[in-house]
Every structure is written in C-alpha cells, then in structure tokens.
MARFIFI-224201 format. One record per atom (N, C-alpha, C): residue in three letters; atom name; x, y, z. Coordinates in steps of 0.02 Angstrom, whole numbers. Atoms other than C-alpha are relative to their C-alpha. Layout:
<pts>
<type=ALA | atom=CA | xx=X | yy=Y | zz=Z>;
...
</pts>
This chain:
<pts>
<type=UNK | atom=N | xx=-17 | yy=-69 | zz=-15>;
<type=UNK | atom=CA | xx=-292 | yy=-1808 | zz=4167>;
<type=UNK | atom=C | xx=48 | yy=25 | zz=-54>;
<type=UNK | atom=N | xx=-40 | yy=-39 | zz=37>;
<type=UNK | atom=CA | xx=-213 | yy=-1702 | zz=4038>;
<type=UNK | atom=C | xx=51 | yy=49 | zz=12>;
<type=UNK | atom=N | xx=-57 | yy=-66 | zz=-17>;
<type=UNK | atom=CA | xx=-47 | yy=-1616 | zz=4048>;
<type=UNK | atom=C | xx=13 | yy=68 | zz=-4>;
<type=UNK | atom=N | xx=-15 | yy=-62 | zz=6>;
<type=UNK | atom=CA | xx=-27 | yy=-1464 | zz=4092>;
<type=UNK | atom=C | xx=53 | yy=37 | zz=-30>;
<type=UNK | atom=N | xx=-45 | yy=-56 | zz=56>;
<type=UNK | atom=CA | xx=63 | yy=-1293 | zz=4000>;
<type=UNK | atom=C | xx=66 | yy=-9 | zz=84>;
<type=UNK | atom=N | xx=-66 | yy=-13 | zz=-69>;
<type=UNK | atom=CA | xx=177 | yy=-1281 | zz=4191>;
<type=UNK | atom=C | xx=63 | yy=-65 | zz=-34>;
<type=UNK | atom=N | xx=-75 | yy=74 | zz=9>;
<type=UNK | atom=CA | xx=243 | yy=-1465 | zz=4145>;
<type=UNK | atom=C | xx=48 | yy=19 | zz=-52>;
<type=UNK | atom=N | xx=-44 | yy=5 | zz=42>;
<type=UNK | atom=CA | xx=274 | yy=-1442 | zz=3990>;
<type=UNK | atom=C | xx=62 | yy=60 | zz=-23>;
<type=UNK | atom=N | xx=-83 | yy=-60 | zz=-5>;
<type=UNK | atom=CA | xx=395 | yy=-1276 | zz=4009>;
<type=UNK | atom=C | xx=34 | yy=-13 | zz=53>;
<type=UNK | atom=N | xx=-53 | yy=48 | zz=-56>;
<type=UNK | atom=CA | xx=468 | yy=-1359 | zz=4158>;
<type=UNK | atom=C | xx=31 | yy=-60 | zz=-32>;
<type=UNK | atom=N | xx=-51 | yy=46 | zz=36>;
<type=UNK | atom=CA | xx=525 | yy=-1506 | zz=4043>;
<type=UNK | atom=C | xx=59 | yy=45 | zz=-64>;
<type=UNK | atom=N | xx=-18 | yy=-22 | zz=42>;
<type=UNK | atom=CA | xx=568 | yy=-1384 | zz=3913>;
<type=UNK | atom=C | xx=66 | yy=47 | zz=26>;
<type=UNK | atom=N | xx=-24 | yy=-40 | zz=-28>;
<type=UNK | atom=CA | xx=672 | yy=-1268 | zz=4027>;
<type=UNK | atom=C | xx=63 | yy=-49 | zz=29>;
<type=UNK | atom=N | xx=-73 | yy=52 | zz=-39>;
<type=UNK | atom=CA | xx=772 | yy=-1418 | zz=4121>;
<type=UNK | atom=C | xx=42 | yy=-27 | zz=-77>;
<type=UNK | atom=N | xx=-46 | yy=18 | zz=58>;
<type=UNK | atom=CA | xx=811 | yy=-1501 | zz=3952>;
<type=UNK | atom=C | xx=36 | yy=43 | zz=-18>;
<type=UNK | atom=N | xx=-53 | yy=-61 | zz=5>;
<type=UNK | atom=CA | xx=893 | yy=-1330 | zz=3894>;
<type=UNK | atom=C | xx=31 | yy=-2 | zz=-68>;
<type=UNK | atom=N | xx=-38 | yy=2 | zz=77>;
<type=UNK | atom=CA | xx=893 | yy=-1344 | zz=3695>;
<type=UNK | atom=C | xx=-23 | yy=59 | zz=-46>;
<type=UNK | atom=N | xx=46 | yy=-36 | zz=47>;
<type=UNK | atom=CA | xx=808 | yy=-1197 | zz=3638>;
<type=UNK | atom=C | xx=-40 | yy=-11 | zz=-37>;
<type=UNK | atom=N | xx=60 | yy=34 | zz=56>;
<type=UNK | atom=CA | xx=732 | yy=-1201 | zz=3469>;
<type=UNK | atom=C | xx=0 | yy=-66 | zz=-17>;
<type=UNK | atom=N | xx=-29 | yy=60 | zz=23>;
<type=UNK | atom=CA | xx=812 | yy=-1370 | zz=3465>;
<type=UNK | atom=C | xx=-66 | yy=-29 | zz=13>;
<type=UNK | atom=N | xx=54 | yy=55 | zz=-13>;
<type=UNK | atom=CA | xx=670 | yy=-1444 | zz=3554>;
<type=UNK | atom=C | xx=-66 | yy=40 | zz=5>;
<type=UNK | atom=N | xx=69 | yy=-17 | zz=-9>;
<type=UNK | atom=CA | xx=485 | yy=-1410 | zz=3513>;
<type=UNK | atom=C | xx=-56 | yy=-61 | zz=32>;
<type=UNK | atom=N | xx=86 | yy=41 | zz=-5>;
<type=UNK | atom=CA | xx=319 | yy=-1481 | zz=3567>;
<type=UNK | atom=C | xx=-71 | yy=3 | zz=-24>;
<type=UNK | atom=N | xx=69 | yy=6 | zz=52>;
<type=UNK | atom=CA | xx=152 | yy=-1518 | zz=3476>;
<type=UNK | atom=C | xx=-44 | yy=-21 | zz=54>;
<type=UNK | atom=N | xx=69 | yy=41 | zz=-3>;
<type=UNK | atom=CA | xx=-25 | yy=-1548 | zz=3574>;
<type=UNK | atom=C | xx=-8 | yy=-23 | zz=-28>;
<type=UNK | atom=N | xx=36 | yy=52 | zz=61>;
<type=UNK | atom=CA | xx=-95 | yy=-1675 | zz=3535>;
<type=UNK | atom=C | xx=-49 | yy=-71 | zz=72>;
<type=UNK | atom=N | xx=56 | yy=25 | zz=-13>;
<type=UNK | atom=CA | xx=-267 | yy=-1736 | zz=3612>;
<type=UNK | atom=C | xx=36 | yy=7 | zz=89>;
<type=UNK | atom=N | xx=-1 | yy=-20 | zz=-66>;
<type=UNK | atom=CA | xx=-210 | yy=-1645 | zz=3788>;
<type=UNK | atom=C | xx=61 | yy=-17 | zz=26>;
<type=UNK | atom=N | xx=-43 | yy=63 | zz=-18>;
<type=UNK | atom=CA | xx=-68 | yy=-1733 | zz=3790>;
<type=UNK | atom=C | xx=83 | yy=53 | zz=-50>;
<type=UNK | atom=N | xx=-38 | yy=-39 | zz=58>;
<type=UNK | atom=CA | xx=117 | yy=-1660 | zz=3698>;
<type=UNK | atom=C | xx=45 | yy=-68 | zz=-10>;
<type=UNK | atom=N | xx=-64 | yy=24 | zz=46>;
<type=UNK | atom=CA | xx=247 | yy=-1726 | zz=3583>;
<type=UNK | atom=C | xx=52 | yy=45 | zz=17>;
<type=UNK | atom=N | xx=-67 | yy=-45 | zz=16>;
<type=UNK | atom=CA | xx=424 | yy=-1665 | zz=3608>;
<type=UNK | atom=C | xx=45 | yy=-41 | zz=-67>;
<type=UNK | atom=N | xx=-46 | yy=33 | zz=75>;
<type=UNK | atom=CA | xx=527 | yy=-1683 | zz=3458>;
<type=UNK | atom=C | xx=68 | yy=57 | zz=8>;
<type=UNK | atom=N | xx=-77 | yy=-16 | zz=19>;
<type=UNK | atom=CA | xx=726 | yy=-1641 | zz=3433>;
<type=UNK | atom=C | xx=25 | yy=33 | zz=-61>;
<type=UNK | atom=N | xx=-6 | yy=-3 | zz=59>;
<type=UNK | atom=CA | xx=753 | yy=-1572 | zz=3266>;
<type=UNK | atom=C | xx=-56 | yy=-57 | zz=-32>;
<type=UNK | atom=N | xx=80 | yy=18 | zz=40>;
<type=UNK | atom=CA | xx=577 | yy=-1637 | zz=3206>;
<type=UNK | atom=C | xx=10 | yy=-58 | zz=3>;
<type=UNK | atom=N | xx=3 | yy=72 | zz=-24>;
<type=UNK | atom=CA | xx=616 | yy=-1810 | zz=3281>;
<type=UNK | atom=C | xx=-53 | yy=-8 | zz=70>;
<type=UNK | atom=N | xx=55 | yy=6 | zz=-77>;
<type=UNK | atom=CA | xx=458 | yy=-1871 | zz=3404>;
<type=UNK | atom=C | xx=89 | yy=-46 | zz=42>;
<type=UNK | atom=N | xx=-38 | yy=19 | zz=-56>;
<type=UNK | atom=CA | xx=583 | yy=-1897 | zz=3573>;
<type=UNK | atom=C | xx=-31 | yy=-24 | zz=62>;
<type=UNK | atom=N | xx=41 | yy=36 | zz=-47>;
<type=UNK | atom=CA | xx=464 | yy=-1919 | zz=3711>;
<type=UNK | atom=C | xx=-66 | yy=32 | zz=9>;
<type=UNK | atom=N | xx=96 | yy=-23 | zz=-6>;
<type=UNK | atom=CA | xx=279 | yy=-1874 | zz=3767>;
<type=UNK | atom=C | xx=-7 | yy=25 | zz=77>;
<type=UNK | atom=N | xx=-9 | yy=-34 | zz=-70>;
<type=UNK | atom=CA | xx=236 | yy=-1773 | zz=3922>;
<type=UNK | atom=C | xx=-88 | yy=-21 | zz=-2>;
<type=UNK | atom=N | xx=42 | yy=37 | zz=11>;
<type=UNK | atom=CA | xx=75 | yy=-1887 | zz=3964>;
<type=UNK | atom=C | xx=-28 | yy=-1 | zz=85>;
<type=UNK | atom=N | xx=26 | yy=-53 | zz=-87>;
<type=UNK | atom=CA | xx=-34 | yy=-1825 | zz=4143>;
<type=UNK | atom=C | xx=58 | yy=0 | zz=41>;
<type=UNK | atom=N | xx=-53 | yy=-23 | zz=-27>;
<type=UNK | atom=CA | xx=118 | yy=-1739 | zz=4188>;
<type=UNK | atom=C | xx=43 | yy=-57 | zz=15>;
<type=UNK | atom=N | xx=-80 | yy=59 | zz=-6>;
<type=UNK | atom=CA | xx=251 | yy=-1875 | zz=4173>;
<type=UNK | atom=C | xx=31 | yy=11 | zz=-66>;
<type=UNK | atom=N | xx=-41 | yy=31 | zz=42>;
<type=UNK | atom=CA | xx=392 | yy=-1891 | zz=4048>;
<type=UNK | atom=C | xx=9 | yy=-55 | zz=-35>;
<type=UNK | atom=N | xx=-2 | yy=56 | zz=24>;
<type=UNK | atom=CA | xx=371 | yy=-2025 | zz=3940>;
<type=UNK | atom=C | xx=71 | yy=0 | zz=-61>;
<type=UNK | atom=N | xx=-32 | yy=-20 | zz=58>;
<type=UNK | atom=CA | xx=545 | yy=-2036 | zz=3829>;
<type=UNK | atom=C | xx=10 | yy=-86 | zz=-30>;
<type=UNK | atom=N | xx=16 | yy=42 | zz=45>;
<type=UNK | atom=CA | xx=546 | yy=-2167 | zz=3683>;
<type=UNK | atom=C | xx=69 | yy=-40 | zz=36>;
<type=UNK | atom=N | xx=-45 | yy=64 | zz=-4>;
<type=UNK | atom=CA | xx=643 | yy=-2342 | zz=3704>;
<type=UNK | atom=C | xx=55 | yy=13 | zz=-36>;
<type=UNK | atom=N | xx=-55 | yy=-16 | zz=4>;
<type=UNK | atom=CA | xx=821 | yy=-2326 | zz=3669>;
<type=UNK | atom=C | xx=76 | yy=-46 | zz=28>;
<type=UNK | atom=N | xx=-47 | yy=21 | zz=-49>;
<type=UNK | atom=CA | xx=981 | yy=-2398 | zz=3681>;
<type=UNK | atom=C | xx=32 | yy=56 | zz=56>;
<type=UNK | atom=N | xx=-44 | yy=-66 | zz=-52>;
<type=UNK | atom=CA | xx=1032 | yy=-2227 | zz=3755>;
<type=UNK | atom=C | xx=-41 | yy=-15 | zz=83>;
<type=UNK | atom=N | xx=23 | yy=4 | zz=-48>;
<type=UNK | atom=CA | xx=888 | yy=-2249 | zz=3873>;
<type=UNK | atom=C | xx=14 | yy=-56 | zz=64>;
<type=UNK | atom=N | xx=-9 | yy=63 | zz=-37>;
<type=UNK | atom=CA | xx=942 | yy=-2423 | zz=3926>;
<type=UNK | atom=C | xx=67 | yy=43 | zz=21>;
<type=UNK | atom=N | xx=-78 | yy=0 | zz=-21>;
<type=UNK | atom=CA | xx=1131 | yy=-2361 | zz=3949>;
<type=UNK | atom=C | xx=-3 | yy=61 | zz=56>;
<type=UNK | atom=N | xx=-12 | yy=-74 | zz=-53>;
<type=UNK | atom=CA | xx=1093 | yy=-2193 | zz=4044>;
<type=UNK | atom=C | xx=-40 | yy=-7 | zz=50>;
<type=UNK | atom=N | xx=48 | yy=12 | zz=-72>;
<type=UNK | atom=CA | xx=943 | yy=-2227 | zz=4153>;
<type=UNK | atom=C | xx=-42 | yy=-92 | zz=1>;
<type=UNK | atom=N | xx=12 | yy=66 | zz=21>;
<type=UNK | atom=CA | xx=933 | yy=-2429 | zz=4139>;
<type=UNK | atom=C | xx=-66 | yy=-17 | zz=79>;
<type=UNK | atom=N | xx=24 | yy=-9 | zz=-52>;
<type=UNK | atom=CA | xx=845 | yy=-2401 | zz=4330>;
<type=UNK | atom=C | xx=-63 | yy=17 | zz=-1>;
<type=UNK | atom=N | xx=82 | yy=-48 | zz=-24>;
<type=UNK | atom=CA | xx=677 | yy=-2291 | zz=4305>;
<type=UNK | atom=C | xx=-31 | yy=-58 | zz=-35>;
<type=UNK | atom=N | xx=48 | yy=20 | zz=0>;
<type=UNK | atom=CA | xx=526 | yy=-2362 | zz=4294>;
<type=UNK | atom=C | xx=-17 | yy=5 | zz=-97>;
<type=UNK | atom=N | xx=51 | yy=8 | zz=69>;
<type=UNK | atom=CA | xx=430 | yy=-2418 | zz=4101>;
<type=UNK | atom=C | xx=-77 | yy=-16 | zz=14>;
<type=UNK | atom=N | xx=53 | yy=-6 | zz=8>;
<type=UNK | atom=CA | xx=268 | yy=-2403 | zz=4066>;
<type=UNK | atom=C | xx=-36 | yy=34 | zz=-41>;
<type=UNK | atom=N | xx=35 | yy=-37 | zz=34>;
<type=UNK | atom=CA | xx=143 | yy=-2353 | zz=3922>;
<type=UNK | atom=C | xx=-4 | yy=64 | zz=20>;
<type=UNK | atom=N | xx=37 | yy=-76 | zz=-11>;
<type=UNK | atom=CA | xx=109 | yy=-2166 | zz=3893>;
<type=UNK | atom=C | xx=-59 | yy=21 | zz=8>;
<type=UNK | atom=N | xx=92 | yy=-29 | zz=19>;
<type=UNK | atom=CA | xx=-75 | yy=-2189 | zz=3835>;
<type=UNK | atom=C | xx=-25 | yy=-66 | zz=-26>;
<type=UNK | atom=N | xx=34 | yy=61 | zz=-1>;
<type=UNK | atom=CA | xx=-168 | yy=-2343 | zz=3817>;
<type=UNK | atom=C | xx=6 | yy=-47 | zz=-83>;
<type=UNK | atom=N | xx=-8 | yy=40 | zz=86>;
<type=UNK | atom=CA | xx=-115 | yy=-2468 | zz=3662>;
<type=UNK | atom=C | xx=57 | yy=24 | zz=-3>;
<type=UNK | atom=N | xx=-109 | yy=12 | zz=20>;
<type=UNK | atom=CA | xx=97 | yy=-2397 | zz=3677>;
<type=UNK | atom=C | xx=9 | yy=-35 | zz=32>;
<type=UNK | atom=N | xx=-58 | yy=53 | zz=-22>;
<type=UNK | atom=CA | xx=218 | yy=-2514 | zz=3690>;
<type=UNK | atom=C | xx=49 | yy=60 | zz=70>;
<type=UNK | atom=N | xx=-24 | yy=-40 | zz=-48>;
<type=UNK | atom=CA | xx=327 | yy=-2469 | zz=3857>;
<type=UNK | atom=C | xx=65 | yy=65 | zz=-10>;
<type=UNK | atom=N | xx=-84 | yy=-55 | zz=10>;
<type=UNK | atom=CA | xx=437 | yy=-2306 | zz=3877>;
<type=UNK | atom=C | xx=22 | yy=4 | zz=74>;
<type=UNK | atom=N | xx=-20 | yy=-16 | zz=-54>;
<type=UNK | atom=CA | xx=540 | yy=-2238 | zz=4004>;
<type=UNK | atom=C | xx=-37 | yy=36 | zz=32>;
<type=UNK | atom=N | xx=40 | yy=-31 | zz=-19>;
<type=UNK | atom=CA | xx=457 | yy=-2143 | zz=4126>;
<type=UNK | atom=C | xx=80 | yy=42 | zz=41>;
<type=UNK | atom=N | xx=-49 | yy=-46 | zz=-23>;
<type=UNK | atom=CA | xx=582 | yy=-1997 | zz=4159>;
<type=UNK | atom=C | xx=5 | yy=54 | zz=54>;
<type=UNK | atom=N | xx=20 | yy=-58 | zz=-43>;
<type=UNK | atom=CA | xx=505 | yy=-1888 | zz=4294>;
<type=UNK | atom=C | xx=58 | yy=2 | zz=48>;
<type=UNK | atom=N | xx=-56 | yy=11 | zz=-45>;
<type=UNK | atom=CA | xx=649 | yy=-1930 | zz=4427>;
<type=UNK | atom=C | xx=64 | yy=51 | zz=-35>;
<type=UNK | atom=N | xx=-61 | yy=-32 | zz=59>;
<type=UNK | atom=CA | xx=789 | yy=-1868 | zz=4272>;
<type=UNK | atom=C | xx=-19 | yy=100 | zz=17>;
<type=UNK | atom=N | xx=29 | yy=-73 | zz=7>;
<type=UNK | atom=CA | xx=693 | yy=-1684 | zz=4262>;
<type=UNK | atom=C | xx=40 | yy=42 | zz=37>;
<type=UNK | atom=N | xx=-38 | yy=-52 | zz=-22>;
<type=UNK | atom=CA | xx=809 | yy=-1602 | zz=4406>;
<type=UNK | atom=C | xx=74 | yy=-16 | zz=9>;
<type=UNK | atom=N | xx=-83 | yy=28 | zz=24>;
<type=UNK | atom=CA | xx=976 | yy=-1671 | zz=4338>;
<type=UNK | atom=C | xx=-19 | yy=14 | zz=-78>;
<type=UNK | atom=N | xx=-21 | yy=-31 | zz=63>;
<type=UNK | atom=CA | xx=963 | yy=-1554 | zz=4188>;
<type=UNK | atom=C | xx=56 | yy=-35 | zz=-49>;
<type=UNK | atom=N | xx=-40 | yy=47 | zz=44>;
<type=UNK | atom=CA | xx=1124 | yy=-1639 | zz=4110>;
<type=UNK | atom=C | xx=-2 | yy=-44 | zz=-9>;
<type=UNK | atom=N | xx=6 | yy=81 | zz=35>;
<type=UNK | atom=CA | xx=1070 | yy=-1791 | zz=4109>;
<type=UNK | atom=C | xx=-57 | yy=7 | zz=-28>;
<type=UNK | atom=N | xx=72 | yy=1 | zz=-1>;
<type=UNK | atom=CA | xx=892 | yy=-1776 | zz=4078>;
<type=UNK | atom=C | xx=24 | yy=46 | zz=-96>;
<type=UNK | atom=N | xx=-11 | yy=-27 | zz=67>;
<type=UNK | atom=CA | xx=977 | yy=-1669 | zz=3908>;
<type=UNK | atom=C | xx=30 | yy=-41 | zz=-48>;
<type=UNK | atom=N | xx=-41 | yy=63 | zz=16>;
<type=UNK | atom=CA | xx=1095 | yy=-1799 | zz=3870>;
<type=UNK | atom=C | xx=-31 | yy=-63 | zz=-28>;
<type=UNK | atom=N | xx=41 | yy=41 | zz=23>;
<type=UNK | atom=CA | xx=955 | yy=-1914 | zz=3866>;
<type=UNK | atom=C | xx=-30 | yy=-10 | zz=-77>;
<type=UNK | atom=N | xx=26 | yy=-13 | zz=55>;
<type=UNK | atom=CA | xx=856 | yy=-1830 | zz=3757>;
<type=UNK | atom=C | xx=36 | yy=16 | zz=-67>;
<type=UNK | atom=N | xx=-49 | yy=-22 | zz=83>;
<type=UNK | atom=CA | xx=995 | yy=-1782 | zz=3609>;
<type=UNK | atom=C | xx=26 | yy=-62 | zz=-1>;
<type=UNK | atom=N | xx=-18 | yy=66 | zz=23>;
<type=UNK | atom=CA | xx=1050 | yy=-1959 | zz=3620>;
<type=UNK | atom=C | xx=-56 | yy=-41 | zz=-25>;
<type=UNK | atom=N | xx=86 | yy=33 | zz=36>;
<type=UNK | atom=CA | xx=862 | yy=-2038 | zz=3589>;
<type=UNK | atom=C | xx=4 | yy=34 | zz=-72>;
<type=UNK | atom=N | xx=6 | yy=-25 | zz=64>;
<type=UNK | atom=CA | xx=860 | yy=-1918 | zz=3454>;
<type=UNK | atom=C | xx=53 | yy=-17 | zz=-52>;
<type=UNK | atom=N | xx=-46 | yy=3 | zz=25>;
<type=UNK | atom=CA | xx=1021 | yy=-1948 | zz=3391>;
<type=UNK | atom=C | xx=-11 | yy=-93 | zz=-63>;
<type=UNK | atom=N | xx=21 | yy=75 | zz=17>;
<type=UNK | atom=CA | xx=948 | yy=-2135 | zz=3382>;
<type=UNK | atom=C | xx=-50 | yy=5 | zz=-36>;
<type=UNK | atom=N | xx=50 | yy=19 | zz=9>;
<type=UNK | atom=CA | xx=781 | yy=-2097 | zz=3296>;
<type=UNK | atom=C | xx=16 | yy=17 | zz=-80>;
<type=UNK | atom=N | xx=11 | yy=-28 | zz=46>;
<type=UNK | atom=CA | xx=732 | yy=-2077 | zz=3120>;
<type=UNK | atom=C | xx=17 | yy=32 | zz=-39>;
<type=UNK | atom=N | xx=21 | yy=-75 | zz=21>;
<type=UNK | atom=CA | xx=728 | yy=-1926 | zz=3005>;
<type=UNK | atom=C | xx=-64 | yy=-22 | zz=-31>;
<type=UNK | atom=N | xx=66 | yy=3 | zz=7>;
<type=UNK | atom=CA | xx=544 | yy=-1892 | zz=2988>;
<type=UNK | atom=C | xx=-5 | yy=0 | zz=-78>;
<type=UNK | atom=N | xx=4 | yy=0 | zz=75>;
<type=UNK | atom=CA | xx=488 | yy=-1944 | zz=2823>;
<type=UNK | atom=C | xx=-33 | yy=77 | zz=-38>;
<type=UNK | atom=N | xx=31 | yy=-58 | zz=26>;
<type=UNK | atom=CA | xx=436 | yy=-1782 | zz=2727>;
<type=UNK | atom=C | xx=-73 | yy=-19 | zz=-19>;
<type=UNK | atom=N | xx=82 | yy=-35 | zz=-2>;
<type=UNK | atom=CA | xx=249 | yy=-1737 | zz=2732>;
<type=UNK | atom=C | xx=-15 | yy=24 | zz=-87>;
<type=UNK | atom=N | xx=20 | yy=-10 | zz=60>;
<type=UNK | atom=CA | xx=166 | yy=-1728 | zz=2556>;
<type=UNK | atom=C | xx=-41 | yy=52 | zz=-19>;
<type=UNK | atom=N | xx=30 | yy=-82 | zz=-3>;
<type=UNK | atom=CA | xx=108 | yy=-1565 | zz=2493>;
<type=UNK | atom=C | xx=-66 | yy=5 | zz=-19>;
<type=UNK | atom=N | xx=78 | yy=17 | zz=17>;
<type=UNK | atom=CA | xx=-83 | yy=-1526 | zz=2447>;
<type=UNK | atom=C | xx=3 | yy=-28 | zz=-62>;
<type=UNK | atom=N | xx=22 | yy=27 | zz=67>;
<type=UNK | atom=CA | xx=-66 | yy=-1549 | zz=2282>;
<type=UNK | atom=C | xx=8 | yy=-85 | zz=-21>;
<type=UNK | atom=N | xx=0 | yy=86 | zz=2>;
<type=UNK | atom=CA | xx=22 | yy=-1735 | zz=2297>;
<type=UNK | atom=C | xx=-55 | yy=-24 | zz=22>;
<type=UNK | atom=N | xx=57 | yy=36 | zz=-28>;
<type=UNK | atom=CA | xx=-100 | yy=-1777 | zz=2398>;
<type=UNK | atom=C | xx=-65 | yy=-18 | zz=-26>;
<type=UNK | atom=N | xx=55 | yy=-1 | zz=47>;
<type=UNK | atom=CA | xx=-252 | yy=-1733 | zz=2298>;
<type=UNK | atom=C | xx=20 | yy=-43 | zz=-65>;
<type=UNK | atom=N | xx=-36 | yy=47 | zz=32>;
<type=UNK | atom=CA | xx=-170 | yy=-1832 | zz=2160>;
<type=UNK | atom=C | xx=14 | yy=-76 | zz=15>;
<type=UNK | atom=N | xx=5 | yy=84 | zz=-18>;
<type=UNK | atom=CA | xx=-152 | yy=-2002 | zz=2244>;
<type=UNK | atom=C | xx=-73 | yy=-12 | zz=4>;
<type=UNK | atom=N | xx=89 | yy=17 | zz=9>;
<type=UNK | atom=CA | xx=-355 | yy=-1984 | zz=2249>;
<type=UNK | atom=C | xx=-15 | yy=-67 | zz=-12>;
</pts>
C-alpha cells in the first residue's frame, strides 16, 4: 500500500520545521530529508526514521522494522507523531547525526566520465 499525501502533511505539520524539512516521492513511498539529509521514510503510512544514536537515546522503546523489503531495521515512529516535541527533537537530532549529502554532478561532468 502506498502512502498517502494526508500522512505525509500530518508528519510534516507535527514535526514543525518549515522549509527545514522537505519530502521527495519516490516509487509511492516519500523521503523526508532535514537540510537535504535523507531522515526518515513515510512507508504505507508509518514513519520509518533512520537508526541513530539519537533514536536509541530518545525512543529506545518503539518498535524496528524494515521500511521496504532489502532495509536494514529503522524505528518505526508512528506512536512519536502526537508528541510534536519529541517527534521534532527526534528528527533534528538524526539529522544532526547524518551525513552532508555528497554533491550531485552536473550534466556536463557526467557526460565526461563516459
């Protein structure tokens, strides 16, 4: 079952980051990202947010389990969703923990590595 547009402005609305936090479809399914960090996945309407020490320290309790068949386990955050401050808290600390997305190569690099 593919997630619906309701979920995903109901996650977007409790978290409470503005432009901070976007989301990408992707095969019915979304990406939320933090400042262009993937944070968690909204996957047939559940919360999936990425492994974390934040996740272990703030909600060490909810339930893990794949998002989509072949991930390794995430949190499953749906419970968090009407405790706005935490459920925000979460998410800017995961992010705080991830990455910075490697920069994306422009057409022309690309055509060039040929």
């Amino acid at each position: 079952m593919a997630t619906n547009q309701d979920f995903v402005d109901y996650v977007t609305e409790q978290v409470a980051l503005g432009d901070r936090l976007t989301q990408k479809k992707m095969f019915g399914e979304y990406a939320f990202y933090v400042d262009g960090k993937v944070v968690a996945f909204a996957c047939d309407n559940s919360l999936f947010v990425k492994p974390s020490t934040a996740a272990t320290r703030l909600a060490p309790n909810l339930p893990q389990r794949p998002p989509y068949p072949g991930a390794k386990d995430y949190l499953v955050a749906d419970e968090l969703l009407d405790d706005s401050d935490l459920i925000r808290q979460l998410i800017l600390e995961t992010a705080a923990l991830m990455p910075v997305p490697k920069p994306k190569k422009s057409a022309s690099a690309r055509k060039s590595s040929k």
